[in-house]
DOKE-347317 format. One record per atom (N, C-alpha, C, CB): x, y, z. Coordinates in steps of 0.1 Angstrom, whole numbers, padded with zeros to 4 digits, always signed. Atoms other than C-alpha are relative to their C-alpha. Glycine has a CB too. Layout:
residues N
XYZ;...
//
This chain:
residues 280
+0010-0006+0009;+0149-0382+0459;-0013-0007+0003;+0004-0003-0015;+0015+0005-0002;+0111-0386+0467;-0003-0008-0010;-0011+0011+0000;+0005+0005+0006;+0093-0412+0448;-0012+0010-0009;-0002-0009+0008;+0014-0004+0002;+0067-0400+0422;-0016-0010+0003;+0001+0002-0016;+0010+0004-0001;+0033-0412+0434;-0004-0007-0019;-0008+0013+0007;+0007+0003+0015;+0018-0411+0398;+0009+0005-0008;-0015+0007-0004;-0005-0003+0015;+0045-0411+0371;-0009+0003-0013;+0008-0012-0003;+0000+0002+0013;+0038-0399+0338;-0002-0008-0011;+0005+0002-0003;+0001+0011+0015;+0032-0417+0303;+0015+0000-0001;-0008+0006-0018;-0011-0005+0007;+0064-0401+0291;+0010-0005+0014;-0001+0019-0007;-0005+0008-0011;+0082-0415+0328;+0002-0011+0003;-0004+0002+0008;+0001+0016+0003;+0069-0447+0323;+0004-0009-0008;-0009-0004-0002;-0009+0010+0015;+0080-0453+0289;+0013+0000+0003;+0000+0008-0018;-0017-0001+0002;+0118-0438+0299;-0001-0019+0010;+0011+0020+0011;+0000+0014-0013;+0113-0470+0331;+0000-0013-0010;-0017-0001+0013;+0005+0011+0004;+0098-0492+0303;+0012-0005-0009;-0013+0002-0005;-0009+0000+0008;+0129-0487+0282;+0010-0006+0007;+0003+0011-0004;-0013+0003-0009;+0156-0490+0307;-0001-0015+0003;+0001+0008+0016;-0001+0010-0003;+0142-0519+0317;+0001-0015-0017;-0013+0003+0011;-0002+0006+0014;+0141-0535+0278;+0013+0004-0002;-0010+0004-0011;-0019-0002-0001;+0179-0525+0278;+0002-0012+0000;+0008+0008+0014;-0007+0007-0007;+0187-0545+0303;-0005-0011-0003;+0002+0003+0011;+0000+0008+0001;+0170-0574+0296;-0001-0006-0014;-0006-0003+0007;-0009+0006+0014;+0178-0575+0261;+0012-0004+0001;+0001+0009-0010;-0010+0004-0001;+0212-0581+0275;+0003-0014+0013;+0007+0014+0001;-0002+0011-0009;+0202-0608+0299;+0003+0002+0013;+0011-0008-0005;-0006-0009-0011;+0211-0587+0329;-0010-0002+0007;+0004+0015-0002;+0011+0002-0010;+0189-0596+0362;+0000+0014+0007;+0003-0014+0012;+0000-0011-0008;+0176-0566+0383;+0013+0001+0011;-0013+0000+0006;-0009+0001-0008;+0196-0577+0411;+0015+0003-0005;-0002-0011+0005;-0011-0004+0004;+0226-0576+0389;+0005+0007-0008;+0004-0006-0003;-0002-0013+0000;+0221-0547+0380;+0006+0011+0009;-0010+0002-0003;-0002-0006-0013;+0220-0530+0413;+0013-0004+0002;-0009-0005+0012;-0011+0004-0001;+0253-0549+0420;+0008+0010-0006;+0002-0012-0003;-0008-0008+0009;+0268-0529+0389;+0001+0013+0004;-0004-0001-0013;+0004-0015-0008;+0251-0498+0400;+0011+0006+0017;-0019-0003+0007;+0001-0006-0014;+0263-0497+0439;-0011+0005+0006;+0006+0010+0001;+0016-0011-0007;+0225-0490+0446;-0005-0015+0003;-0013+0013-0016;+0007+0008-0006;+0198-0512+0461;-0008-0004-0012;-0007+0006+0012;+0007+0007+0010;+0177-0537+0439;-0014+0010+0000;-0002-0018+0005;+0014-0007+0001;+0143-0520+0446;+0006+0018-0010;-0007+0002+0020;-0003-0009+0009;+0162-0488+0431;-0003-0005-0013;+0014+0004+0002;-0005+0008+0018;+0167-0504+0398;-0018-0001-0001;+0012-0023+0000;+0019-0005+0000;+0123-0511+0403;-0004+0011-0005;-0007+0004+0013;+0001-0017+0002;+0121-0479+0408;-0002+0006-0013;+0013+0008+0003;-0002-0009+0011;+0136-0463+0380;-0007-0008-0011;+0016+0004-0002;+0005+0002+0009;+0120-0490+0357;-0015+0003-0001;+0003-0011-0002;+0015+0004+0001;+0087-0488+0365;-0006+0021-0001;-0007-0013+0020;+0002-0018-0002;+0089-0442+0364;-0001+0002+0012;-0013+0008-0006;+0003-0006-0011;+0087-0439+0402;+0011+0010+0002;-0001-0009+0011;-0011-0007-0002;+0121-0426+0403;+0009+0007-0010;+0007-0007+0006;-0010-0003+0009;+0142-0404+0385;+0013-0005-0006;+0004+0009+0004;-0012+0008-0001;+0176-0414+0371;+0007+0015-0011;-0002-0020-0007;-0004-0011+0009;+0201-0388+0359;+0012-0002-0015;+0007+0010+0012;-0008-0001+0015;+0221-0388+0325;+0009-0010+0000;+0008+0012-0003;-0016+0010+0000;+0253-0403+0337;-0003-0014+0004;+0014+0004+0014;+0003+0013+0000;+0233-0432+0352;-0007-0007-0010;-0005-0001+0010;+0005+0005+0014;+0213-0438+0322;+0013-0005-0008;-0008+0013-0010;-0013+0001+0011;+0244-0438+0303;+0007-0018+0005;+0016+0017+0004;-0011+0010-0008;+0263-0462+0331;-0008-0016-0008;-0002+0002+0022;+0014+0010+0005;+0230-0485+0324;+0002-0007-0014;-0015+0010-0002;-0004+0005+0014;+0238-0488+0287;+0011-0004-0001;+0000+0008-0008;-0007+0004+0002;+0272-0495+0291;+0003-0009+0003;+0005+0004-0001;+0003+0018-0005;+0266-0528+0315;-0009-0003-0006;-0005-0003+0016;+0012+0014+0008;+0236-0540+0293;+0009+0001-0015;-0024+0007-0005;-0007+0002+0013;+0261-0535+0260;-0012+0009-0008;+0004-0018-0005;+0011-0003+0008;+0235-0511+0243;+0008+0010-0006;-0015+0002+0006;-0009-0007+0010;+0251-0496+0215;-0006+0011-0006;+0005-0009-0012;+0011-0009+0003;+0218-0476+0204;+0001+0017+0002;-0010-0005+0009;-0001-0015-0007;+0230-0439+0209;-0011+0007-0003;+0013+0008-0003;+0016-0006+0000;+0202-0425+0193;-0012-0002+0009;-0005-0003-0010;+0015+0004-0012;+0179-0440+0216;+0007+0002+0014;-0007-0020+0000;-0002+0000-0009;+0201-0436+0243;-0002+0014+0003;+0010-0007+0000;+0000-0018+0003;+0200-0398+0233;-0011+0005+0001;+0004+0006-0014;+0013-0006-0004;+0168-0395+0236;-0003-0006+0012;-0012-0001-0009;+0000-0002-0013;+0164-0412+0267;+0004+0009+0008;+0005-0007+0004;-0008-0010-0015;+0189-0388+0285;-0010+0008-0006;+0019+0008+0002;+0004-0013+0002;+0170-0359+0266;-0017-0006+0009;+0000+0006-0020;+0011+0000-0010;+0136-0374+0286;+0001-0004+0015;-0009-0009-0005;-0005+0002-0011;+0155-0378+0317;+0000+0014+0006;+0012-0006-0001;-0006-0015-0007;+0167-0340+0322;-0015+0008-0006;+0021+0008-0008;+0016-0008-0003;+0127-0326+0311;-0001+0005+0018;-0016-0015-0004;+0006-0007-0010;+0120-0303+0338;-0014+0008-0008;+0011+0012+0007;+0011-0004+0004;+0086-0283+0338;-0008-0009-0004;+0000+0008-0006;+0011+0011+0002;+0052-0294+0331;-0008+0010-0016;-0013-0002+0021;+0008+0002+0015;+0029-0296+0298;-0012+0011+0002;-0005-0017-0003;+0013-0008+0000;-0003-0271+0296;-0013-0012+0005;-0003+0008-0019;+0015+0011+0000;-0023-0304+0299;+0000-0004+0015;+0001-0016-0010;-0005+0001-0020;-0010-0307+0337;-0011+0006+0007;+0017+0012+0006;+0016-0007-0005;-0042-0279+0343;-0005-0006+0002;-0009+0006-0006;+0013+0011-0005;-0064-0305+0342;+0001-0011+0004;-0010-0003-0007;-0003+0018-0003;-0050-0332+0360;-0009-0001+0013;+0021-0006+0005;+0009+0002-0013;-0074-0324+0387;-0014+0001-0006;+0003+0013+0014;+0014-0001+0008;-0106-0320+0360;+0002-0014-0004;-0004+0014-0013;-0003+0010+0007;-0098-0348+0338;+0007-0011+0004;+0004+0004-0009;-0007+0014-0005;-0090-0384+0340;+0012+0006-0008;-0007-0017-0004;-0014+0007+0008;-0057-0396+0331;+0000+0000-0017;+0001-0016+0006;+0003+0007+0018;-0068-0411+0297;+0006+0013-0010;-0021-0003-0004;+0002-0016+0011;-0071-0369+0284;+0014+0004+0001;-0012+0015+0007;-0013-0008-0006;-0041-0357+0302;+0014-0009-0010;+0002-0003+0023;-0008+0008+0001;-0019-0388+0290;+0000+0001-0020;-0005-0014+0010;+0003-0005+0017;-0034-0383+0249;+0012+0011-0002;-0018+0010-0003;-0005-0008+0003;-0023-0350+0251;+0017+0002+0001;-0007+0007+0006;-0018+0001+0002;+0014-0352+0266;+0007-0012-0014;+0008-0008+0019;-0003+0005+0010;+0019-0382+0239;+0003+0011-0011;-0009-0009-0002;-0002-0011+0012;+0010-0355+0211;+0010+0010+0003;-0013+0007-0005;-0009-0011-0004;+0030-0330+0228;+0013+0004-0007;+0005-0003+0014;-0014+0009+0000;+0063-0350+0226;+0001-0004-0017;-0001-0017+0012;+0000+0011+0013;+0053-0366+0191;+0012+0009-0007;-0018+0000-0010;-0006-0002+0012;+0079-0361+0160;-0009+0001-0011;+0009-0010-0002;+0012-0002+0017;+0048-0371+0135;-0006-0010+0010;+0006-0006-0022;+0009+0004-0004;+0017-0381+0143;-0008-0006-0011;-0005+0009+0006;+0008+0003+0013;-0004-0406+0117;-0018-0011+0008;+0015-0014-0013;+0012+0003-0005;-0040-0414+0123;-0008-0011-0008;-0006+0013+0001;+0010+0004+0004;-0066-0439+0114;-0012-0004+0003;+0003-0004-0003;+0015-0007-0008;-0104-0432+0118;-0009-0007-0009;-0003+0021-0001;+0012+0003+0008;-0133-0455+0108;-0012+0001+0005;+0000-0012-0005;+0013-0003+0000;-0158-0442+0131;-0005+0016+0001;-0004-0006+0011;+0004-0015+0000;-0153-0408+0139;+0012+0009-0008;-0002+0006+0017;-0012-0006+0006;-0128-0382+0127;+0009+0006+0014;-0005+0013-0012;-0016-0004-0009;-0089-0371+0145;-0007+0004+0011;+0012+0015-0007;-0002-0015-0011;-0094-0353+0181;+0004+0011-0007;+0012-0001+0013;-0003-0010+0008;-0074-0331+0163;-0006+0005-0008;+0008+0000-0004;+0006-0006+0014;-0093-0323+0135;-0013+0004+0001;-0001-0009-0010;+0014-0005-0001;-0129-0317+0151;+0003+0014+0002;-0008-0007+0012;+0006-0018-0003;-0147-0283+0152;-0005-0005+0012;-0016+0008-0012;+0005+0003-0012;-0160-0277+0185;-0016-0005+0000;+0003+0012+0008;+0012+0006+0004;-0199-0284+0173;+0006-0015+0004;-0006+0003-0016;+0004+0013-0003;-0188-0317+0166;+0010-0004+0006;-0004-0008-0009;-0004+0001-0013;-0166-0324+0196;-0008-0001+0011;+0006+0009+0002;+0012+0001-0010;-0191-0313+0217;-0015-0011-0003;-0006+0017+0000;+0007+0004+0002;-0214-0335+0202;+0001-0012+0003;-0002+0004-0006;-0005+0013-0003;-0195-0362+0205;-0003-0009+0018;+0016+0004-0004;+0005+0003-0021;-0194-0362+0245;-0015+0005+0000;+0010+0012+0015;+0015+0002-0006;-0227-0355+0246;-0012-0006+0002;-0005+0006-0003;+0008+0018+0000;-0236-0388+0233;+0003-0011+0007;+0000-0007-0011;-0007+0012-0013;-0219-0405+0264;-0016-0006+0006;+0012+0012+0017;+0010+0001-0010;-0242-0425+0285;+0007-0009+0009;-0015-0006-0004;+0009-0003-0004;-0249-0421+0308;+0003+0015-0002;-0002-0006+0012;-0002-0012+0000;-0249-0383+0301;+0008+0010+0006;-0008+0002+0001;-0005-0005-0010;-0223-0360+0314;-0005+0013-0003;+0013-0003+0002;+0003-0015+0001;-0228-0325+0328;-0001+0011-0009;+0004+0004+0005;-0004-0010+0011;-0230-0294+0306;+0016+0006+0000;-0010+0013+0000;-0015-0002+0002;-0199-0285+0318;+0012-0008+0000;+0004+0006+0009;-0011+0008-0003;-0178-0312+0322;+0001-0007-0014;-0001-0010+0013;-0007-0003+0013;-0183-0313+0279;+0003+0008-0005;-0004-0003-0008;-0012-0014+0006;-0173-0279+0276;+0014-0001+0006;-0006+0017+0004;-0017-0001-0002;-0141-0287+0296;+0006-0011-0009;+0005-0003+0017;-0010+0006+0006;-0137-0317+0275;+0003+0003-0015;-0003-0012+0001;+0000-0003+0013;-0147-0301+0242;+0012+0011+0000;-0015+0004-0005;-0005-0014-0002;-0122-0269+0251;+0012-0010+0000;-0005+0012+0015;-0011+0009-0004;-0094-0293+0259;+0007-0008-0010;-0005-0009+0009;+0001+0014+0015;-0100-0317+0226;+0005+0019-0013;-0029-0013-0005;-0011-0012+0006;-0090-0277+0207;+0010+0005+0003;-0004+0009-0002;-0008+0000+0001;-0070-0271+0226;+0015-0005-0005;-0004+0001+0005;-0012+0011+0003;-0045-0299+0217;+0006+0002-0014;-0005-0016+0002;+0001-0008+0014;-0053-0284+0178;+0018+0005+0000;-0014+0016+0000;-0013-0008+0002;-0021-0268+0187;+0011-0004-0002;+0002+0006+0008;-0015+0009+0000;+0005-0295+0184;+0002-0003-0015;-0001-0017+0010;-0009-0002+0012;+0001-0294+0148;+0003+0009-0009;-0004-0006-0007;-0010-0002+0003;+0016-0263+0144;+0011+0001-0006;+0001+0000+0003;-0016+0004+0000;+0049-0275+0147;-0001-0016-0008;+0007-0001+0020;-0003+0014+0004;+0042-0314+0144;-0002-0004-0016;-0009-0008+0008;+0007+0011+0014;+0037-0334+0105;-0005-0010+0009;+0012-0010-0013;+0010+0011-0006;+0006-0356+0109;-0009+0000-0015;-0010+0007+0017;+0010+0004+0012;-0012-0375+0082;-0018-0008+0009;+0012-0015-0012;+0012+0003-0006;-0048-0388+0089;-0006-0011-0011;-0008+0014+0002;+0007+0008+0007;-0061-0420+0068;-0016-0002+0007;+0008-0013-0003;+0006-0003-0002;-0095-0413+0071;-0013-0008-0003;+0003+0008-0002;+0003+0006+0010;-0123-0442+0062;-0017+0006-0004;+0003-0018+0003;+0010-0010+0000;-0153-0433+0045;-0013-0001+0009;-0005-0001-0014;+0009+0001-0012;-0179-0443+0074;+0000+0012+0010;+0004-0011+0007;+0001-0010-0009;-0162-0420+0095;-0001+0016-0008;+0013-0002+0010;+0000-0010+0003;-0165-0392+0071;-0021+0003+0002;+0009-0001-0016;+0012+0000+0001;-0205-0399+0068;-0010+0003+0018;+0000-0015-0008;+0001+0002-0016;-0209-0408+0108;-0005+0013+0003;+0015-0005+0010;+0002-0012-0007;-0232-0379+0121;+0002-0001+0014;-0012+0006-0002;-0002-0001-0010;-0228-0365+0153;-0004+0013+0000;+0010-0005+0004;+0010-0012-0001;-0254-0335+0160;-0005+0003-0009;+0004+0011+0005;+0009-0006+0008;-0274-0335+0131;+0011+0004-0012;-0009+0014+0009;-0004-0001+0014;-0270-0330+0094;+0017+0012-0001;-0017+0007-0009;-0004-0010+0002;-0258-0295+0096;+0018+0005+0006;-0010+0005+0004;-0014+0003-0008;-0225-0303+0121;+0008-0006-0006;-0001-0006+0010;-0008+0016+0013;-0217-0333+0098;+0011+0013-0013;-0023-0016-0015;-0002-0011+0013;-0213-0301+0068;+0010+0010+0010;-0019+0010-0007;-0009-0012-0004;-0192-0278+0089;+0011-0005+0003;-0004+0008+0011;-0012+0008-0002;-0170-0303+0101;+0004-0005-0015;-0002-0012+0011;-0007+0008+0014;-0161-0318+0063;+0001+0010-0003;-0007-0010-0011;-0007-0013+0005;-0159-0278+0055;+0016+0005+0005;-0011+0012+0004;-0015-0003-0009;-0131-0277+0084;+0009-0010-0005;-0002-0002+0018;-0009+0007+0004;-0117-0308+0072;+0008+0004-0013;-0007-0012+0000;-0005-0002+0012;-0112-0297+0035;+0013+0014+0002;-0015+0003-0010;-0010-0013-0008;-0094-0262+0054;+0012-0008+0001;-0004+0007+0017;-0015+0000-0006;-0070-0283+0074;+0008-0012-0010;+0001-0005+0020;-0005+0008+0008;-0063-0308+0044;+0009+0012-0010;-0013-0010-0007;-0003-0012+0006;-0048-0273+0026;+0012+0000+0007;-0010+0011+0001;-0007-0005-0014;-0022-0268+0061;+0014-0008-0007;-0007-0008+0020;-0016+0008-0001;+0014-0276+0053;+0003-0009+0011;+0011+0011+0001;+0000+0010-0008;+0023-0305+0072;-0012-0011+0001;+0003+0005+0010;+0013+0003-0004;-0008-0317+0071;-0009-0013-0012;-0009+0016+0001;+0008+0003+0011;-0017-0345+0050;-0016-0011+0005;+0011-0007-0010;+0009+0007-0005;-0057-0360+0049;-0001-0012-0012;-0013+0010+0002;+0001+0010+0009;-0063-0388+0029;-0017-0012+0012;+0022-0009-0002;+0011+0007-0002;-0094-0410+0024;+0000-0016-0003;-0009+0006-0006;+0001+0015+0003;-0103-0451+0025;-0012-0001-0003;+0005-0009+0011;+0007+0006+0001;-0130-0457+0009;-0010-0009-0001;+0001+0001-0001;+0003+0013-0001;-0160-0482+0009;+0006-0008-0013;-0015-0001+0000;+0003+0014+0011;-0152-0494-0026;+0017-0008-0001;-0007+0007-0021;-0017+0013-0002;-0113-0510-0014;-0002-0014+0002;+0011+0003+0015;+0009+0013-0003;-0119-0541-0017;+0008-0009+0018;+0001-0012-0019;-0002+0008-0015;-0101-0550+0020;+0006+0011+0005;+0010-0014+0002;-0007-0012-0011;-0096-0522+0045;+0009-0008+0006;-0011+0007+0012;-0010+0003-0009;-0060-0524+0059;+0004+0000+0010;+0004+0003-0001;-0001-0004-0013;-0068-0507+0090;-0003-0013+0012;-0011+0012+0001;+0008+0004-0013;-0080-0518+0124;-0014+0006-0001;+0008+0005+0013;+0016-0003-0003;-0117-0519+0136;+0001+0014+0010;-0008-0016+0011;-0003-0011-0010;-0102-0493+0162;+0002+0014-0008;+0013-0005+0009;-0009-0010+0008;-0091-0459+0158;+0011+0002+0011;-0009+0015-0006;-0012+0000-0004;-0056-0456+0159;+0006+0009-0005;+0006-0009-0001;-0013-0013+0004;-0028-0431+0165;+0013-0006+0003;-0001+0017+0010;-0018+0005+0004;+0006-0438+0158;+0009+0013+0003;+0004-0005-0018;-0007-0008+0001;+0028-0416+0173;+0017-0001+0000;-0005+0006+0008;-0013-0001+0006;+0066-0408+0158;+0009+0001+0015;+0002+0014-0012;-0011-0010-0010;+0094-0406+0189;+0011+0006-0009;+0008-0009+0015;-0004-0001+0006;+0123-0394+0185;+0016-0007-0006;-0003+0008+0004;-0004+0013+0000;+0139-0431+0184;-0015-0006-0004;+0007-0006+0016;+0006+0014+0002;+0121-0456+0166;-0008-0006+0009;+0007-0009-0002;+0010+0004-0006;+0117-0473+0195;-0004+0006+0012;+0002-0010+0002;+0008-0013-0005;+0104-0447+0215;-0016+0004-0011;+0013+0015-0002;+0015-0005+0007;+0071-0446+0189;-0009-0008+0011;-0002-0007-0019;+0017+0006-0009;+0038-0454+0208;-0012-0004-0014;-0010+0019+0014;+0013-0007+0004;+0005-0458+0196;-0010-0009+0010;-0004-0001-0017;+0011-0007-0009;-0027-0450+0211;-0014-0008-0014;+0002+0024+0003;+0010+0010+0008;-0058-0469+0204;-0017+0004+0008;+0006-0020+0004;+0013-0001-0003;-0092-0459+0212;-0012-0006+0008;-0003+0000-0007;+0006+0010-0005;-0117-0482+0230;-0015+0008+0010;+0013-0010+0009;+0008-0005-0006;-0150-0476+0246;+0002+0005+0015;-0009-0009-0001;-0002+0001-0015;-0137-0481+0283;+0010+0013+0000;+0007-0016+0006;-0008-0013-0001;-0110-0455+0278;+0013-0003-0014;+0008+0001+0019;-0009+0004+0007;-0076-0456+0261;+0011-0007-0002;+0001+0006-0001;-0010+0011-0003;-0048-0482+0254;+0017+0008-0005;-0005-0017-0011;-0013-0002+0008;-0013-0475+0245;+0010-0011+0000;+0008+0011+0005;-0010+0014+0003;+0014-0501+0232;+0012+0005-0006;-0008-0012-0011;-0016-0006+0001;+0053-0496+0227;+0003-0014+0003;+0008+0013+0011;-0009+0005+0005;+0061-0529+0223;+0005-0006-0016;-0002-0007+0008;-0005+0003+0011;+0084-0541+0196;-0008-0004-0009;+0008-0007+0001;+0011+0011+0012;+0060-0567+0182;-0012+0011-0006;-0012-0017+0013;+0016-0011+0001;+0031-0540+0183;+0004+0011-0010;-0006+0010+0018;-0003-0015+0011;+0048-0512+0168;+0003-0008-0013;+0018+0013+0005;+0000+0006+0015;+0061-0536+0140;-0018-0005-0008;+0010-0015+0002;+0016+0003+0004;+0022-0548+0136;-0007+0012-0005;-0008-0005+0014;+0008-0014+0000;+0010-0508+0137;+0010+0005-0011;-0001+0010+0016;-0006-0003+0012;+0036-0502+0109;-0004-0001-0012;+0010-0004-0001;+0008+0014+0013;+0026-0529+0086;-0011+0008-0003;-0007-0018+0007;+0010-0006+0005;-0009-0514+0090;+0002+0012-0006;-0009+0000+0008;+0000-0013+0010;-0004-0477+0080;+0007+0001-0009;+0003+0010+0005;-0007-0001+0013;+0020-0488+0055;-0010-0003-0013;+0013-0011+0000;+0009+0005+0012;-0008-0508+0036;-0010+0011-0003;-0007-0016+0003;+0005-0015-0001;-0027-0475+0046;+0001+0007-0012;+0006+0009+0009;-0007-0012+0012;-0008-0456+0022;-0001-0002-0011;+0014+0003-0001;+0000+0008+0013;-0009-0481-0005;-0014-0002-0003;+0006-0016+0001;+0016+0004+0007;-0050-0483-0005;-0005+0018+0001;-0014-0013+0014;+0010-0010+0003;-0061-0449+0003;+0000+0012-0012;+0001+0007+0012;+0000-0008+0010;-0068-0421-0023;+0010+0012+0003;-0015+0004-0003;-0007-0014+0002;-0045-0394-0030;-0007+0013+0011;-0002+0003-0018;+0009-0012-0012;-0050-0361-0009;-0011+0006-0010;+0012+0016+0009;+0010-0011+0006;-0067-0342-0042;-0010-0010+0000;+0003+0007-0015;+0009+0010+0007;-0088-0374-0051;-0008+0004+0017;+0006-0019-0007;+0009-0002-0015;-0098-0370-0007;-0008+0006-0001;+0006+0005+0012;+0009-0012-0003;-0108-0335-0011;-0009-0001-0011;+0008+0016+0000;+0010+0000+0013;-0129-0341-0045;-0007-0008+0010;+0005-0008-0016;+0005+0013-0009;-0141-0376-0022;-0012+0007+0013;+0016-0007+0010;+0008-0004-0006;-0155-0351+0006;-0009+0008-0004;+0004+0002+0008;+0009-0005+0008;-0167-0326-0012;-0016-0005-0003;+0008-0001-0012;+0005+0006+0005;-0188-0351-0030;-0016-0004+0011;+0011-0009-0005;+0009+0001-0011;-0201-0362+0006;-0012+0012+0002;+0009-0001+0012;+0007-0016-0003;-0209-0327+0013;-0014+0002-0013;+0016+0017-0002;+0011+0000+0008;-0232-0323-0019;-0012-0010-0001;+0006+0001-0010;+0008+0005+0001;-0250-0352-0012;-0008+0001+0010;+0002-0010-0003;+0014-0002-0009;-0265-0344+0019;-0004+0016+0001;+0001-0006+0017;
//
């Protein structure tokens, strides 16, 4: 089997797993391979996404590290035997990584929970302010290369469909323009729409809490369909981070749990923006 050049997110994480298996059970690579009948650099391989690995050896894998986990083992195999590629695959030759790698996360997600204190969801922009958004890059990019990122950032709109996704939202980023008064008002008109969407809940954090629970970042928390299979995705000027380990996901729990406990109700949200909206 050819190596993949450039594994996947979703390739990397199955490698990143296999390999937390096994050394949750104390198991050295090398003695791994031994168990296997395969070569040590195999065992590499498959941890790091270069290489495939098929069902029965996943399985074999779990039954030399002692991993009792079938649900997680269940979803491993089910991200083992994925064939075909994602709609976001189009632009793996337009777009960095960072865009391509967002999107398959949400793809895959179970539930998606958001928290935004400068701007508002990817998901949830209008294209005005999307486009507005990249347009305040500097150094400036082309006209087209923010209509492919603004076209791209709606596209993705489409994963909540299907997915539940909540959004704690704080009030900075409700206020935060981005193209002028009138963009700010169309987007909090679109917001109050998709706060209406079954599955869909928005909720607001206000200035007057007296200790925001969040992060300085904005963070997405996405659901797998194992526990530990959840990611989240973290924002940053330079590009984007993602974290799946134990410690982290328990840390990113904590926060959107106290989330839930400070922010306002969804009716008290939509009264909350509203409110915005009438004042400017």
């Amino acid at each position: 089997m050819a190596l993949r050049p450039n594994p996947t997110l979703r390739q990397r994480r199955l490698g990143t797993e296999l390999r937390r298996i096994r050394e949750q059970a104390g198991i050295g690579g090398s003695e791994l391979a031994r168990e296997l009948g395969i070569h040590a650099t195999q065992v590499t391989q498959m941890e790091s996404g270069r290489s495939g690995i098929s069902v029965e050896r996943l399985r074999t894998i779990a039954t030399v590290c002692m991993c009792t986990n079938q649900p997680l083992i269940d979803a491993m195999a089910a991200i083992a035997t994925e064939r075909g590629k994602g709609w976001w695959e189009e632009y793996r030759n337009t777009l960095t990584t960072d865009f391509l790698e967002v999107a398959e996360l949400e793809g895959h997600a179970e539930k998606i929970s958001f928290c935004n204190t400068v701007y508002l969801p990817g998901l949830l922009q209008t294209r005005s302010y999307a486009s507005a958004m990249f347009a305040r890059l500097v150094p400036p990019l082309p006209p087209q290369e923010i209509e492919t990122r603004t076209v791209f950032r709606l596209r993705r709109r489409e994963v909540l469909e299907a997915t539940p996704a909540r959004a704690f939202i704080h009030e900075a980023a409700l206020r935060m323009q981005f193209g002028g008064p009138a963009v700010l008002l169309e987007q909090l008109a679109a917001l109050l729409n998709d706060s209406e969407r079954p599955g869909l809940s928005i909720r607001v954090v206000p200035f007057a809490v007296d200790t925001f629970p969040g992060a300085g970042e904005n963070l997405t928390y996405v659901e797998g369909p194992a526990p530990e299979l959840d990611t989240v995705q973290m924002d940053i000027s330079p590009g984007t981070l993602f974290f799946d380990s134990p410690a982290n996901l328990a840390k990113y729990r904590t926060i959107f749990s106290s989330l839930d406990a400070s922010a306002l109700s969804e009716e008290q949200s939509r009264d909350f923006i509203r409110s915005i909206m009438k004042e400017m």
